[in-house]
matplotlib code that plots the C-alpha trace (Angstrom):
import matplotlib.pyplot as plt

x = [0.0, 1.1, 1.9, 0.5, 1.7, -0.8, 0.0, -2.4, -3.0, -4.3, -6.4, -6.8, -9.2, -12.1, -15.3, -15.6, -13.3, -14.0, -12.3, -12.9, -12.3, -8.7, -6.3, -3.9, -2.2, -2.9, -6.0, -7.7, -8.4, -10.3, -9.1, -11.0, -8.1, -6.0, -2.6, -1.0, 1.5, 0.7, -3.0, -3.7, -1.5, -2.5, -6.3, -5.6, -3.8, -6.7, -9.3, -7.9, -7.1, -10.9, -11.8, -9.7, -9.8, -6.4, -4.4, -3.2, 0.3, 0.0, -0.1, 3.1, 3.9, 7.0, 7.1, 5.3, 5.4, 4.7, 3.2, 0.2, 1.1, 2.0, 3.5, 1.6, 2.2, -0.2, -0.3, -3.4, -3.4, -4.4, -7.8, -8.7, -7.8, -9.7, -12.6, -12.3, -11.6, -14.4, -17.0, -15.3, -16.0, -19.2, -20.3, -18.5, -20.7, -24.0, -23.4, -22.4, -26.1, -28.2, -26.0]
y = [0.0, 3.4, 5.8, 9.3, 12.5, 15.0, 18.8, 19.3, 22.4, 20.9, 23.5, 21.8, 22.5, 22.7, 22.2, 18.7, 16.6, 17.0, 18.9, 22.0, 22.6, 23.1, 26.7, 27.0, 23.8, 22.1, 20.4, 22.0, 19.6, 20.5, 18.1, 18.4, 17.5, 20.3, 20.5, 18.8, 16.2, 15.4, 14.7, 16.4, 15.2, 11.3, 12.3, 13.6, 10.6, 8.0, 10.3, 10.0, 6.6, 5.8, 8.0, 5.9, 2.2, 2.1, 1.6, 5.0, 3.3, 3.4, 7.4, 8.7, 12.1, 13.1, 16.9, 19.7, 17.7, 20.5, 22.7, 23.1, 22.7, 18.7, 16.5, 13.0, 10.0, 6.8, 3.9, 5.4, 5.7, 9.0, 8.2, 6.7, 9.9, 12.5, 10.5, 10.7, 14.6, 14.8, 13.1, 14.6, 18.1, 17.6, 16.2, 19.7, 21.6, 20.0, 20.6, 24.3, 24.3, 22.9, 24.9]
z = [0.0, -0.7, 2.0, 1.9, 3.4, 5.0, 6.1, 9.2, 10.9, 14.5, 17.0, 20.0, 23.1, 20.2, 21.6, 19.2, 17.7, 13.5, 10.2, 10.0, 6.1, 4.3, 5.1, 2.7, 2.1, 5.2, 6.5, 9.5, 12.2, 15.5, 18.7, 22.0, 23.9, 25.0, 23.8, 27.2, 27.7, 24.1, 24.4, 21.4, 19.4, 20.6, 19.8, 16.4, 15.7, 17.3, 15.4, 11.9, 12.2, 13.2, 10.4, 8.2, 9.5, 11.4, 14.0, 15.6, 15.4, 11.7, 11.7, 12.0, 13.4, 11.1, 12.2, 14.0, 17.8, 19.7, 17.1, 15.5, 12.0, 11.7, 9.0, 9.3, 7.5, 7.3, 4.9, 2.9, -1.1, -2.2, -4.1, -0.1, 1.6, -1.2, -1.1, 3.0, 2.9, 0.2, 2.8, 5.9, 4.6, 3.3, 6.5, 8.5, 6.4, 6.9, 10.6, 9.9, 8.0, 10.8, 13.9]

ax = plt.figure().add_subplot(projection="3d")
ax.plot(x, y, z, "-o")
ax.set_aspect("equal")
plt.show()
């Protein structure tokens, strides 16, 4: 399986766990945990990999430890992740619609 490489801009201590839509290059991700000790960082990574049928082990954190703009890596083909992003966003916004 190919392995695909995400930019992700994280902002933790969001009310909800969920993408928020694309800024610039990178994907916006909101992650209730706050950005202690790492717990954000370890829900981002159990989050995507629910969203996308792994392990969290699977996603690797490449850069961007203690920031908020990340470099992850998971063993996704790209035509998997688009469709993902395409659902994921679509989803955001019907919850934007009915807020």
């Amino acid at each position: 399986m190919a392995s695909f490489k995400l930019k992700v801009l994280a902002q933790p201590g969001a009310s909800r766990t969920g993408v928020a839509g694309w800024q610039a290059d990178e994907l916006k991700v909101r992650v209730a945990a706050p950005p202690e000790g790492g717990r954000a960082n370890r829900a981002l990574l159990e989050y995507l990999a629910g969203q996308w049928g792994l392990r969290p082990s699977r996603i690797r954190l490449l850069a961007g430890q203690g920031s908020r703009h990340k470099l992850l890596e998971a063993p996704l083909e790209p035509e998997a992740f688009q469709r993902w992003v395409g659902r994921a966003l679509e989803h955001s916004s019907e919850k934007k619609e009915t807020a």
